[in-house]
One Martini backbone bead per residue (centre of mass of N, CA, C, O) as a GRO file, in nm:
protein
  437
    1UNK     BB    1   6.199  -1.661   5.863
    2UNK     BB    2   6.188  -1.405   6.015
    3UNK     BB    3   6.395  -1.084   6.004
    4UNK     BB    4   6.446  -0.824   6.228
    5UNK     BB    5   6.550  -0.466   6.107
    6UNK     BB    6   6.706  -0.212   6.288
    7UNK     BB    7   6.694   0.132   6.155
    8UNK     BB    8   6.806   0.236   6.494
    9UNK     BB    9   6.853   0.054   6.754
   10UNK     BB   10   6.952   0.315   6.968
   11UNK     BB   11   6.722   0.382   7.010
   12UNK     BB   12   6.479   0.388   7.276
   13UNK     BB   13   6.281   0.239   7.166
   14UNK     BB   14   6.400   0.037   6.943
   15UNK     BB   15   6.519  -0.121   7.177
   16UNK     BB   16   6.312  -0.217   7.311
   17UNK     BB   17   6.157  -0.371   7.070
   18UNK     BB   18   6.343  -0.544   7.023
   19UNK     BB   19   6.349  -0.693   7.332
   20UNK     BB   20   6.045  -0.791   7.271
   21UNK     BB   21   6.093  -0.969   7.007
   22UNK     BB   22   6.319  -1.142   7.120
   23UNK     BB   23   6.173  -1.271   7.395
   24UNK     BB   24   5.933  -1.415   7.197
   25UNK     BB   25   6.104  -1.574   6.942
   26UNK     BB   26   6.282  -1.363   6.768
   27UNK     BB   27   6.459  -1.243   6.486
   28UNK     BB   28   6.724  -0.996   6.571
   29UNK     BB   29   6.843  -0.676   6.433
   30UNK     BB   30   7.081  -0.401   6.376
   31UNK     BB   31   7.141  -0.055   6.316
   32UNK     BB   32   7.403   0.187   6.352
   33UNK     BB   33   7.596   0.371   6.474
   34UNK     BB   34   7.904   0.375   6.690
   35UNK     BB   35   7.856   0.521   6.873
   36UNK     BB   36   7.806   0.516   7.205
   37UNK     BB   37   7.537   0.387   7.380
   38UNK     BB   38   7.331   0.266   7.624
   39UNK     BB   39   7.084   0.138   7.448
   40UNK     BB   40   7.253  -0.124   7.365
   41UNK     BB   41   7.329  -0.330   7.640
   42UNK     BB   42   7.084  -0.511   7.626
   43UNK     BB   43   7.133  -0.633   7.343
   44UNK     BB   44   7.373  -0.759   7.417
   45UNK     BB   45   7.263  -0.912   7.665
   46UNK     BB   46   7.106  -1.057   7.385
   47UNK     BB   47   7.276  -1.086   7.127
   48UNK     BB   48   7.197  -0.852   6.966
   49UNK     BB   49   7.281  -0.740   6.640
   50UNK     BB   50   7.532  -0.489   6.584
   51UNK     BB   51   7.573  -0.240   6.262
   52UNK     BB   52   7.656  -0.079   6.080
   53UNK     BB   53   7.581   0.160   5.855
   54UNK     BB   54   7.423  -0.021   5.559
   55UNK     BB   55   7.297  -0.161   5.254
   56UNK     BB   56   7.433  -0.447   5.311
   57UNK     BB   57   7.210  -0.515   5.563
   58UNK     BB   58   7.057  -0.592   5.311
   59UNK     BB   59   6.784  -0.851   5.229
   60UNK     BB   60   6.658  -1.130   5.216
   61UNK     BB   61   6.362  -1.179   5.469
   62UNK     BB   62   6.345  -0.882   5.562
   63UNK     BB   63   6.225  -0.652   5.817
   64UNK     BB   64   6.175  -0.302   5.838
   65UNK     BB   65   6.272  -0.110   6.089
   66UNK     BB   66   6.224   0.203   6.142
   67UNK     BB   67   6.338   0.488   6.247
   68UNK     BB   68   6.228   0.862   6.322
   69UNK     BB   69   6.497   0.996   6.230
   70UNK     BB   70   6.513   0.843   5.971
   71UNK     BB   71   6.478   0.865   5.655
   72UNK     BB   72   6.365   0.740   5.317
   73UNK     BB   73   6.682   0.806   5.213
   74UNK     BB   74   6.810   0.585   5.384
   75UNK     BB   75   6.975   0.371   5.231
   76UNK     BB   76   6.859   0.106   5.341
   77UNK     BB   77   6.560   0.169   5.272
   78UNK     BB   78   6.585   0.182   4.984
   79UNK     BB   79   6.703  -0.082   4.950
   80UNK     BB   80   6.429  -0.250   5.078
   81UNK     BB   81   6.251  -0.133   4.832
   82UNK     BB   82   6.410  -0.268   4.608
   83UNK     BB   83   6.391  -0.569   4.744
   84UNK     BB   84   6.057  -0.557   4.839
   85UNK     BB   85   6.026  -0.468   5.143
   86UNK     BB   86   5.852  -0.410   5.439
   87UNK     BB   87   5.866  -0.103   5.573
   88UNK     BB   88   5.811  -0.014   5.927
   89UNK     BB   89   5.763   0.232   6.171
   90UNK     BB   90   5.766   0.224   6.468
   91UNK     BB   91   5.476   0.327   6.507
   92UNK     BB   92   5.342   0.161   6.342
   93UNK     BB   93   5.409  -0.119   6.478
   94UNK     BB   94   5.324  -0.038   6.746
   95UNK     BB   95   5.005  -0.024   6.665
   96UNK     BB   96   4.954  -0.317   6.614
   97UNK     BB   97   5.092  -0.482   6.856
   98UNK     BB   98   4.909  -0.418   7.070
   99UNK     BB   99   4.599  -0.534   7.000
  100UNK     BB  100   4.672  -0.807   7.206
  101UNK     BB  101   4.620  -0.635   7.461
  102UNK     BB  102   4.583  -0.464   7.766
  103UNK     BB  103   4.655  -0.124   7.674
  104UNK     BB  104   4.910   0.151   7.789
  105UNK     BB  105   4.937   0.475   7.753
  106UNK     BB  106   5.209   0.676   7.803
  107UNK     BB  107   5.189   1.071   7.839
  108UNK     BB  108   5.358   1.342   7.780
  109UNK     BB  109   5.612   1.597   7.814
  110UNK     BB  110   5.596   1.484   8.093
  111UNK     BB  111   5.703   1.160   8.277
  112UNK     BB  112   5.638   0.918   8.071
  113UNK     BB  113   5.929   0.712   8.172
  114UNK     BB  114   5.834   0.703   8.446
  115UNK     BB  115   5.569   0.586   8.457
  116UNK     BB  116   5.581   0.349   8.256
  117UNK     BB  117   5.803   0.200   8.456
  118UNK     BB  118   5.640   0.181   8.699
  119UNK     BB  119   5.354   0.055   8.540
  120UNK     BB  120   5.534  -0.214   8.509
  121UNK     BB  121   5.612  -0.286   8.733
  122UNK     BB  122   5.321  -0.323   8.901
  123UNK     BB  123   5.196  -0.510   8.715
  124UNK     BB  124   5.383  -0.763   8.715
  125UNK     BB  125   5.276  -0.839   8.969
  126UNK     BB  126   4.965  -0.901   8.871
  127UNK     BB  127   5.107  -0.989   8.557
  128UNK     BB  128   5.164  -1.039   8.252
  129UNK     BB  129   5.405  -0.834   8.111
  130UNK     BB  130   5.485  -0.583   7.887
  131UNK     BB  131   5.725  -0.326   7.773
  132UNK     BB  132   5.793  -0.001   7.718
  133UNK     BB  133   6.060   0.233   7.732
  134UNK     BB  134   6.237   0.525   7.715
  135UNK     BB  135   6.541   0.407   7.785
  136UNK     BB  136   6.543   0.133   7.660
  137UNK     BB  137   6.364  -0.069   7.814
  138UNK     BB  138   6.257  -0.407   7.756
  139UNK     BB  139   5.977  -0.678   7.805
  140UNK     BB  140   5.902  -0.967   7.692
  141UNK     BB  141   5.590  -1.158   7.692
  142UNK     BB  142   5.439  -1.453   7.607
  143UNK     BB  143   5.180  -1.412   7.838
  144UNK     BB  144   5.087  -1.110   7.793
  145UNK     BB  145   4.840  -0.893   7.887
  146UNK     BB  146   4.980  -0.643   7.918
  147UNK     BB  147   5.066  -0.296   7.745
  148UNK     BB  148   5.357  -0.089   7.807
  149UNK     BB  149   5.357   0.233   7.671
  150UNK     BB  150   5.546   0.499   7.549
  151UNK     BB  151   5.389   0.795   7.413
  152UNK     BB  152   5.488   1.013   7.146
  153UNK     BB  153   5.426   1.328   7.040
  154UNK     BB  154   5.611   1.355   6.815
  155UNK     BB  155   5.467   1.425   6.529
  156UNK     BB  156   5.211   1.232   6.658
  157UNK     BB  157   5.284   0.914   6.671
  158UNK     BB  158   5.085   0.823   6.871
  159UNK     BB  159   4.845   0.812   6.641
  160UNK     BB  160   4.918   0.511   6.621
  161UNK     BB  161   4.775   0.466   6.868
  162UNK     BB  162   4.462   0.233   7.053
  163UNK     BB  163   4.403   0.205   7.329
  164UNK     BB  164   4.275   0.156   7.596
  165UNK     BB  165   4.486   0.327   7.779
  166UNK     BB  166   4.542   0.646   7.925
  167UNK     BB  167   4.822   0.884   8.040
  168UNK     BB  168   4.825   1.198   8.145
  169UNK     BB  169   5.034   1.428   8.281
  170UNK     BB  170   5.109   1.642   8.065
  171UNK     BB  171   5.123   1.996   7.916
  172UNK     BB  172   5.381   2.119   7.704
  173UNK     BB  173   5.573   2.316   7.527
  174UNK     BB  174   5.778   2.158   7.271
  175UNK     BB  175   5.905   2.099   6.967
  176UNK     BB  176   6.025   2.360   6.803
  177UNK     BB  177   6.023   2.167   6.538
  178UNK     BB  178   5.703   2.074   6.526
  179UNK     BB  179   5.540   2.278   6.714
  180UNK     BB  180   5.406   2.594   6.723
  181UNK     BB  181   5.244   2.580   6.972
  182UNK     BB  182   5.041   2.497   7.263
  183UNK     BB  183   4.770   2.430   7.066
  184UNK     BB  184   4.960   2.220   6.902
  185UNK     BB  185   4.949   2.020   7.172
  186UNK     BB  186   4.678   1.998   7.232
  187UNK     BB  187   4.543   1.889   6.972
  188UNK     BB  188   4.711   1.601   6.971
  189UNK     BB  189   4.611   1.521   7.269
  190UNK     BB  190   4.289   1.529   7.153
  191UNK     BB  191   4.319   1.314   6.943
  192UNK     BB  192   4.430   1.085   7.117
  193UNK     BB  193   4.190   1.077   7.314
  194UNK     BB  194   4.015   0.976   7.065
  195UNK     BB  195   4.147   0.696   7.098
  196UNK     BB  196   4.024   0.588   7.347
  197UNK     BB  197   3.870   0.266   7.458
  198UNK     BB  198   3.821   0.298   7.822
  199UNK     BB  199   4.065   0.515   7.984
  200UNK     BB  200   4.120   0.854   8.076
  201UNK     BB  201   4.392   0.980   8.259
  202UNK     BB  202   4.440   1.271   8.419
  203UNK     BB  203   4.580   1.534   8.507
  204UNK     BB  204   4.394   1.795   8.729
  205UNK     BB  205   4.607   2.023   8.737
  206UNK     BB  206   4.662   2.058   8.442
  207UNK     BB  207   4.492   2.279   8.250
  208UNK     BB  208   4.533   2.143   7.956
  209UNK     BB  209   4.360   1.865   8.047
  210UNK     BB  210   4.084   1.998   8.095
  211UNK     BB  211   4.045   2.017   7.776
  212UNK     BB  212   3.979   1.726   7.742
  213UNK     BB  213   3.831   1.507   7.526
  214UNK     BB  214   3.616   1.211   7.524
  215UNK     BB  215   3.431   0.864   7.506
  216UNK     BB  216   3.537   0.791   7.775
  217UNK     BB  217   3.617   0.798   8.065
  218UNK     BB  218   3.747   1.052   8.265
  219UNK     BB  219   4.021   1.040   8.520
  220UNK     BB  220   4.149   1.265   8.801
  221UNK     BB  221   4.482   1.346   8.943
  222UNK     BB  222   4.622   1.458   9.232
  223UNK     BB  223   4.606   1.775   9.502
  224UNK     BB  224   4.327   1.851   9.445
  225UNK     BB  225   4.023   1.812   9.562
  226UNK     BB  226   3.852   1.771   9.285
  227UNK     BB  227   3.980   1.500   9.239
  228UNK     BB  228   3.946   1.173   9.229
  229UNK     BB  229   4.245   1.152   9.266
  230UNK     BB  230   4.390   1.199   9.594
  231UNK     BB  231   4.726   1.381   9.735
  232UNK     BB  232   4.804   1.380  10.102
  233UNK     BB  233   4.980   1.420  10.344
  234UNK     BB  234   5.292   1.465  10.296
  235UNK     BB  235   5.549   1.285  10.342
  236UNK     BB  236   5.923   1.347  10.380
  237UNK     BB  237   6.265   1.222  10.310
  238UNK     BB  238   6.519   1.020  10.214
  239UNK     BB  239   6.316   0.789  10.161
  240UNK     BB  240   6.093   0.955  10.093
  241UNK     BB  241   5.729   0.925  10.016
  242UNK     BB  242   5.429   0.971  10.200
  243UNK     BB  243   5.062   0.917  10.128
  244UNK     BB  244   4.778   1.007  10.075
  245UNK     BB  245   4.436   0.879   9.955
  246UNK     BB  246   4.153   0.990   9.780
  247UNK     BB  247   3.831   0.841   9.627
  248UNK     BB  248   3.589   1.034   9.620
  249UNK     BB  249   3.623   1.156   9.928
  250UNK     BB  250   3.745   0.861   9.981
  251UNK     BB  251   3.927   0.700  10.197
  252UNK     BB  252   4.202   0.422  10.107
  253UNK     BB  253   4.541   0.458  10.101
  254UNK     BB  254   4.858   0.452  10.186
  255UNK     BB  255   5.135   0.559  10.081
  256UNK     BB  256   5.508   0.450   9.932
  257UNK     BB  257   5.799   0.660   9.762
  258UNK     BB  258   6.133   0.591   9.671
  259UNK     BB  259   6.058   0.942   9.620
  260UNK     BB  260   6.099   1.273   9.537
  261UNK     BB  261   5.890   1.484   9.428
  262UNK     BB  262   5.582   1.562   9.331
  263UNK     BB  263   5.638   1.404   9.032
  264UNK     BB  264   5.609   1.118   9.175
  265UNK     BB  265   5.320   1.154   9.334
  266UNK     BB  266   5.188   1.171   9.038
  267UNK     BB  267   5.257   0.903   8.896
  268UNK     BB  268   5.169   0.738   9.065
  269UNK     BB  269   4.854   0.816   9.114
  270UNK     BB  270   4.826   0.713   8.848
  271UNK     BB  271   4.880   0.438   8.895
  272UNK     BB  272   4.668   0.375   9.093
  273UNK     BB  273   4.421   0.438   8.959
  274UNK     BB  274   4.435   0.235   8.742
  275UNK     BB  275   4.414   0.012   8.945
  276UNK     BB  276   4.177   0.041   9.051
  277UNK     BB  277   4.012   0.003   8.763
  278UNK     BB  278   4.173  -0.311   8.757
  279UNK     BB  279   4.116  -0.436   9.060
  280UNK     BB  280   4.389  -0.379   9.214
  281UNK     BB  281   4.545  -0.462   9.500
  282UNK     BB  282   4.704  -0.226   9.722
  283UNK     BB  283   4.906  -0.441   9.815
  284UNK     BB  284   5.020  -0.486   9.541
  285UNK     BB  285   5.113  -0.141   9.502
  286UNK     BB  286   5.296  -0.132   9.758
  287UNK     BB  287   5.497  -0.294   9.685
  288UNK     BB  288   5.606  -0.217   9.409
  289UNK     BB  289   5.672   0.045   9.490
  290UNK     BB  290   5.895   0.006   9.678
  291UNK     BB  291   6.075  -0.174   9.442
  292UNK     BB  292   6.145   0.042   9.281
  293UNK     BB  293   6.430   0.197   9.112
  294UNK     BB  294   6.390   0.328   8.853
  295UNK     BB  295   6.486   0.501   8.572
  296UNK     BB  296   6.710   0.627   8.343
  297UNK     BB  297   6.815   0.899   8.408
  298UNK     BB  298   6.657   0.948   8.660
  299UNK     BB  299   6.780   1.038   8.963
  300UNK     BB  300   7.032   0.921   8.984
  301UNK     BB  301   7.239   0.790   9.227
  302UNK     BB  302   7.561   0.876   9.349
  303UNK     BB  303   7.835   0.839   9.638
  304UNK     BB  304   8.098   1.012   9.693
  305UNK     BB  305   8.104   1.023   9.973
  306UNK     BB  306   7.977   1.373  10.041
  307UNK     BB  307   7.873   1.311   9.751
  308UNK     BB  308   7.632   1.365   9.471
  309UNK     BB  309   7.552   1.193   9.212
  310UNK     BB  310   7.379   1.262   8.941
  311UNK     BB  311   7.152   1.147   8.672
  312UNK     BB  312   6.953   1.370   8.417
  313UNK     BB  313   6.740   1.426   8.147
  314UNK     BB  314   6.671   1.714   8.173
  315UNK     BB  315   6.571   1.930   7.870
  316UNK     BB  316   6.350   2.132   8.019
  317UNK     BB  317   6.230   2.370   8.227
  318UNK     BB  318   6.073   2.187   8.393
  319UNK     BB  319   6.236   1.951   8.462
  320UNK     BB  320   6.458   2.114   8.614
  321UNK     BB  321   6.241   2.219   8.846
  322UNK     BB  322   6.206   1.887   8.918
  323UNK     BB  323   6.515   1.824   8.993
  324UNK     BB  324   6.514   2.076   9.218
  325UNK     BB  325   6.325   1.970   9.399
  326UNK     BB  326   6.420   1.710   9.495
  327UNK     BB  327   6.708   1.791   9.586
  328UNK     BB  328   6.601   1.985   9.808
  329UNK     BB  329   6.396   1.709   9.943
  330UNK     BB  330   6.644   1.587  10.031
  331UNK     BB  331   6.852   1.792  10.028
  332UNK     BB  332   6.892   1.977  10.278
  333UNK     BB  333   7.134   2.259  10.269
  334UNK     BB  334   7.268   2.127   9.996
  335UNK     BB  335   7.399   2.215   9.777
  336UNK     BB  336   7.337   2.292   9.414
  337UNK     BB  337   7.468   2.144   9.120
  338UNK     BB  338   7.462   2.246   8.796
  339UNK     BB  339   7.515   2.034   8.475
  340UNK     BB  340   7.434   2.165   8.154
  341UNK     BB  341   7.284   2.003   7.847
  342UNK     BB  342   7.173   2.123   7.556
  343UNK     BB  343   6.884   2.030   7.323
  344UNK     BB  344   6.901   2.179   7.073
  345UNK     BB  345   6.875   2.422   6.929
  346UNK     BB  346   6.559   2.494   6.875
  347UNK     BB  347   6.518   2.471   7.220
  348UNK     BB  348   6.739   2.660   7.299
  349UNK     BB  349   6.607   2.934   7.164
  350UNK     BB  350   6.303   2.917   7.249
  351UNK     BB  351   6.395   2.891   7.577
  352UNK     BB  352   6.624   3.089   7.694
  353UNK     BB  353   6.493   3.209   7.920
  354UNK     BB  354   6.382   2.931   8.078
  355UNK     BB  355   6.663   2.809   8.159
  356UNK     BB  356   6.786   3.021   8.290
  357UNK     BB  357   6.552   3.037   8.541
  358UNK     BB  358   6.612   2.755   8.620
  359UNK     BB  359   6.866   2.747   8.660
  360UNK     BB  360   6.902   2.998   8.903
  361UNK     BB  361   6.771   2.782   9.128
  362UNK     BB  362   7.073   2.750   9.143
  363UNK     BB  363   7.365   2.776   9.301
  364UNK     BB  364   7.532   2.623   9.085
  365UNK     BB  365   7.663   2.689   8.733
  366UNK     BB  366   7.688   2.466   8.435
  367UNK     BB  367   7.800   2.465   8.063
  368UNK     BB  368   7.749   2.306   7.787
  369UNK     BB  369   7.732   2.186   7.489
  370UNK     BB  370   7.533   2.193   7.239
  371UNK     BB  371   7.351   1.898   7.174
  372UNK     BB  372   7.267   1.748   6.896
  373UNK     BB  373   7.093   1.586   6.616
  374UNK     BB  374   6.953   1.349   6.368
  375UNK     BB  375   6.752   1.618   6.295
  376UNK     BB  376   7.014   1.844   6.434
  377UNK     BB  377   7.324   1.974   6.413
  378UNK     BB  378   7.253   2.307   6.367
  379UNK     BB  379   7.315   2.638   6.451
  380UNK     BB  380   7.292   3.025   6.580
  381UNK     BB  381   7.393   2.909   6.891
  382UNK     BB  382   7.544   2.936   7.193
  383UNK     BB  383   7.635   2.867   7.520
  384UNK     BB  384   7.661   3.184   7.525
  385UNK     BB  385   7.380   3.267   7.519
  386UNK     BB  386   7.297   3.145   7.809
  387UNK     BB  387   7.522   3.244   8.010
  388UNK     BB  388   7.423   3.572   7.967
  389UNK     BB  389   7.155   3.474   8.131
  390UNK     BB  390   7.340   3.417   8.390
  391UNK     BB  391   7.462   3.427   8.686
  392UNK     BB  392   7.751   3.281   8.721
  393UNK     BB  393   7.812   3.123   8.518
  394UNK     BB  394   8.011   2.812   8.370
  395UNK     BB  395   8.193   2.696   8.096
  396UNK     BB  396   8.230   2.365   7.986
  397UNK     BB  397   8.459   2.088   7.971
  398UNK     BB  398   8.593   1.772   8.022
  399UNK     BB  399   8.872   1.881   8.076
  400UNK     BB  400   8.783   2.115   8.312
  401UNK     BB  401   8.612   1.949   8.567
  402UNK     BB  402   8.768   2.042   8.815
  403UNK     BB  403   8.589   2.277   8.920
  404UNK     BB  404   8.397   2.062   9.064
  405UNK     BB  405   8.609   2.034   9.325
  406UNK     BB  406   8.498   2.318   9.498
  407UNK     BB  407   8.227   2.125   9.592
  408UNK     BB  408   8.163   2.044   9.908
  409UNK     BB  409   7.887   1.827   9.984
  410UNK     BB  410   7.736   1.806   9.709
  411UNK     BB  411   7.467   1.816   9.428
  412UNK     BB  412   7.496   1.673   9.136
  413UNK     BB  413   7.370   1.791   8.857
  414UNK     BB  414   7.309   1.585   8.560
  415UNK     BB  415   7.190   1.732   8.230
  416UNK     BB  416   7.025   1.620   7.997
  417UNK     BB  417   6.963   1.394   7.639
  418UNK     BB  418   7.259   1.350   7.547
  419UNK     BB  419   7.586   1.344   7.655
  420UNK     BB  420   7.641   1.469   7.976
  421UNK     BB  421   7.803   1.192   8.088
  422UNK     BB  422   8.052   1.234   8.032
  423UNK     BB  423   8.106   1.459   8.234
  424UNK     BB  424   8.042   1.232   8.461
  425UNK     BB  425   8.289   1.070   8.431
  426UNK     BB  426   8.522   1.248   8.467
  427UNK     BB  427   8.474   1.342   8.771
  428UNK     BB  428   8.422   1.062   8.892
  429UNK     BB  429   8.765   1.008   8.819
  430UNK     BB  430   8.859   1.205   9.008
  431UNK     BB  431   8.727   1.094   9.287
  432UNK     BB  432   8.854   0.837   9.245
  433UNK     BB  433   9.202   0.977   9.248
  434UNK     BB  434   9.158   1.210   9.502
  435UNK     BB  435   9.090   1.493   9.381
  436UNK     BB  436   9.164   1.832   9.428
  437UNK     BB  437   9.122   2.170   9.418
   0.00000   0.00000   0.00000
């Protein structure tokens, strides 16, 4: 019998991918790095073995999936054609295993995770569902029809997916270590885009996916009035969002989402499109809209007393300024603390003026050191040049997090992709310690 060996089992998809192996009657183990990751958590809650990185971890017997973050020459791998073993990268076999289902490919380069979640909840409500979700989350139906999996641009990985469906989200420059300009993210969109087997939905409010085309119908959503699904009427409150939807200038059906911040409304949107096109009826979308809880570290919300701590991924300025405005549209009035953790040196010399620009849209700003990847150790700035250009911004370390115990009834975002959660279990462990400023 195989043995499905994941190396870099700790990565978002790595983890979700083994645990939908394992889920169907796989035989799964993996390695990886010992420091904690989230995406663990699942893994052991599944008995799935994880070893430290070894050569010696490699045997005969086993099918070796790479993460796409380690490379060719990564002990392991080599060890593994050493011993004529198969070695399949993530995105490759993610490519293969798809073609037996229902495929629904949610892609962009904001938003495609909590989509992705949405749309796995939603589906599942109405057959057996698979889903792979870029947090970390997997799950494996033996019976599954549909499968949902979020489809990363980074290095065009996608192209290895040839889905029934794809939902694209939007289009923005990010991953300047591997796209030279926004026309070279646009075109990786569009060769994804001619790979779509049955329909393709597409946000029509964002200016670059207006520019894609397909062989199969291409549906469009938004808040303009032009798009196929159109969501107007909106009404905000703290338990979420209501709004309606027109179907092709005909009145549809009302929904309701318990998130704020228009990326929900657009998101839902994008979830209701497809099951209309998959004659999902209504009221089975909106049960599952209801019941939706939301995916890992999208914001995340506990309350301690007066205070409101988020826990959110946001590591671009547009994710920035999409979880300042969820923040403000829900917590009207309320003090805004924004505590960002910068990821790679790259993206943030790249855009270092539009981070400035997002976070000074919050009311106090404090910054962690910039975050290093598995591949990107180091660069040539430090995180006081982005200080530099906020006004009033505070650097922060772990040591010191009890500055943010002087705002008093606070929503305090801690953002990055790095680790900026330790920073948010320090101040949590002050709060609940019943430290005061």
């Amino acid at each position: 019998m195989t043995v499905f060996h994941f190396t870099g089992i700790k990565g978002s998809g790595m983890s979700s991918l083994a645990q939908i192996l394992h889920d169907t009657g796989q035989t799964v183990q993996g390695s990886d790095v010992e420091k904690y990751f989230f995406t663990e958590e699942p893994l052991k809650e599944r008995g799935i073995l994880i070893l430290p990185f070894s050569e010696e971890n490699i045997r005969e017997g086993l099918t070796v999936i790479a993460g796409n973050a380690f490379p060719d020459d990564h002990p392991e791998l080599v060890r593994a054609r050493e011993l004529g073993l198969e070695v399949i990268r993530y995105h490759e076999f993610l490519g293969n295993y798809m073609d037996s289902f229902i495929s629904v490919a949610v892609t962009g380069s904001h938003g495609k995770t909590s989509t992705t979640g949405l749309l796995s909840h939603v589906l599942a409500g109405y057959g057996p569902t698979t889903y792979l979700i870029g947090d970390g989350t997997g799950k494996g139906d033996p019976d599954g029809r549909y499968f949902v999996l979020e489809a990363c641009e980074y290095k065009r990985h996608f192209l290895a997916y040839d889905p029934d469906y794809a939902i694209m989200t939007n289009i923005d420059f990010d991953h300047p270590d591997y796209f030279t300009d926004l026309n070279d993210v646009v075109d990786a969109f569009q060769e994804m885009a001619w790979k779509v087997k049955k329909c393709l939905i597409a946000c029509g409010d964002d200016d670059q996916l207006q520019r894609i085309q397909a062989n199969v119908p291409v549906i469009y959503y938004g808040f303009s009035p032009e798009n196929d699904f159109v969501a107007y009427n909106l009404q905000r409150s703290e338990s979420g969002t209501t709004f309606d939807v027109r179907v092709r200038n005909e009145a549809y059906e009302t929904f309701h989402v318990p998130q704020t911040g228009d990326h929900a409304v657009l998101n839902a949107l994008s979830v209701i499109s497809l099951c209309h096109y998959e004659n999902i009826p209504a009221e089975i979308v909106q049960a599952r809209l209801d019941t939706f809880g939301g995916v890992k570290r999208r914001f995340t919300e506990t309350k301690l007393g007066e205070r409101v701590i988020v826990d959110d991924y946001a590591h671009h300025p547009t994710e920035i300024r999409a979880t300042l405005q969820s923040a403000r549209q829900k917590y009207p009035g309320r003090e805004i603390v924004a505590i960002f953790q910068p990821h790679t040196f790259s993206r943030t010399a790249k855009f270092l003026d539009e981070f400035a620009q997002s976070l000074g849209e919050a009311d106090s700003i404090y910054l962690c050191d910039i975050f290093g990847s598995a591949r990107e150790q180091n660069g040539d700035l430090t995180i006081n040049d982005l200080s530099s250009k906020i006004d009033n911004s505070t650097v922060i370390s772990v040591a010191d997090v009890e500055q943010l115990l002087g705002h008093d009834e606070a929503v305090f975002l801690f953002m990055g992709a790095g680790d900026v959660q330790k920073y948010e279990r320090a101040f949590t462990e002050l709060l609940k310690e019943g430290k005061t400023a």
